[in-house]
C-alpha positions, 0 to 999 in steps of 0.5 A: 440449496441454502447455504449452511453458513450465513454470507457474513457472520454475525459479530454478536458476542466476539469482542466479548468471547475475545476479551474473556480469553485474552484478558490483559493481553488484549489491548483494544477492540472495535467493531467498524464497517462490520469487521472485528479488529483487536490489538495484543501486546507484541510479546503475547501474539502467539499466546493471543494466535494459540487462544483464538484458534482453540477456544471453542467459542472462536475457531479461528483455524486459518491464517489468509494474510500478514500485512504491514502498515507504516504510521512514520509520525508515531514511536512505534510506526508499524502495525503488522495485521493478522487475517485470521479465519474460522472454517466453522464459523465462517467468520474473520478477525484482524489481529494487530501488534505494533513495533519499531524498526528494532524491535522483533516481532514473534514469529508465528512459524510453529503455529502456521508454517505458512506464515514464513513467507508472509512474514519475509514479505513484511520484512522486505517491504517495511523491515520489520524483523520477526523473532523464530523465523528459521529463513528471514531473508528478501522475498519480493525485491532483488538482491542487494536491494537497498531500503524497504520499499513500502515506508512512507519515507522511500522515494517513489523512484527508488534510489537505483534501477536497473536495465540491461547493458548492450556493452557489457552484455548483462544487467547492470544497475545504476543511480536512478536518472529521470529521463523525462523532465517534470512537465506542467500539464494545463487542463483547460479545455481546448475550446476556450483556447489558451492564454499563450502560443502553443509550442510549434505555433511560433513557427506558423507566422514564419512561413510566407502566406501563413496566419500569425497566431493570436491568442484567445486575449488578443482574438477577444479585442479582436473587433467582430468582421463585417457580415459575422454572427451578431 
């Protein structure tokens, strides 16, 4: 049986139907690698949500996904992104606005109470804070946790780690100590041998009867030995 919808939706009209809805709202449209995505003004996004759901010509009814991106070098360093859906259409849209570390974004709970949890997770892992959301508060890191993990200045080893304690029989946290020291790691191949003595190969020469190892500079002056490959 054909699909009564097409696999992916043809883009044809979008931007137009868009700019027509949201007029001054609207601050930049694109179409690249066959998705849409528009930015709004911060203040209009519920407005901009309400409109592309509604008008007849979108239909966007669904929200999938709130994610967060963090651009550090700019004013504004993050972008929060909408993932909408239309059923009927069977068609996407990405909506974007940009903030600061202050300045609040407008919640969209009334429109999608789903969007309560996805704007914590947002807020856990970049702070960006949410204006209306009745219960903003850590969803995806432990209590007292400190920073938001995914800004690109947040150290990849974080800044405490936790583990359980056998002398004090519970979880405890403490600063974070990088057990293994930082290696040097030589990616040469292993038939070409390399240019300095193995550790543990010190040892071989000590041993009585046992060859002094050489390396592959010194096996190279080495002059061949009689009865050898020519």
């Amino acid at each position: 049986m054909a699909s009564p919808a097409p696999v992916i939706a043809s883009n044809g009209g979008v931007i137009d139907a868009v700019k027509a809805v949201l007029g001054d709202d609207l601050v930049y449209a694109q179409e690249a690698v066959d998705e849409i995505t528009i930015t709004v003004r911060r203040e209009a996004l519920a407005e901009a949500i309400i409109a592309l759901r509604d008008t007849e010509n979108l239909q966007y009814q669904q929200l999938m996904e709130i994610a967060g991106v963090d651009y550090p070098e700019r004013p504004e360093r993050f972008e929060v992104c909408y993932h909408l859906l239309s059923l009927t259409r069977n068609h996407r849209i990405r909506v974007k606005v940009v903030t600061d570390e202050e300045t609040p974004v407008p919640s969209i709970t009334h429109i999608w109470p789903v969007a309560g949890w996805l704007e914590r997770e947002v807020f856990d892992m970049y702070g960006v804070l949410f204006d209306g959301n009745p219960d903003l508060r850590r969803i995806l890191t432990d209590y007292g946790f400190k920073g938001h993990p995914q800004r690109k200045d947040f150290p990849l080893s974080g800044y405490v780690e936790m583990r359980y304690s056998e002398e004090h029989k519970r979880v405890i946290y403490e600063p974070v100590e990088l057990a293994q020291d930082f290696r040097t790691f030589d990616f040469m191949s292993p038939w070409e041998g390399a240019e300095y003595i193995l550790p543990g190969d010190e040892k071989a020469g000590e041993e009585e009867g046992a060859p002094t190892p050489v390396t592959a500079a010194e096996q190279s002056d080495e002059p061949d030995k009689p009865g050898g490959d020519a």
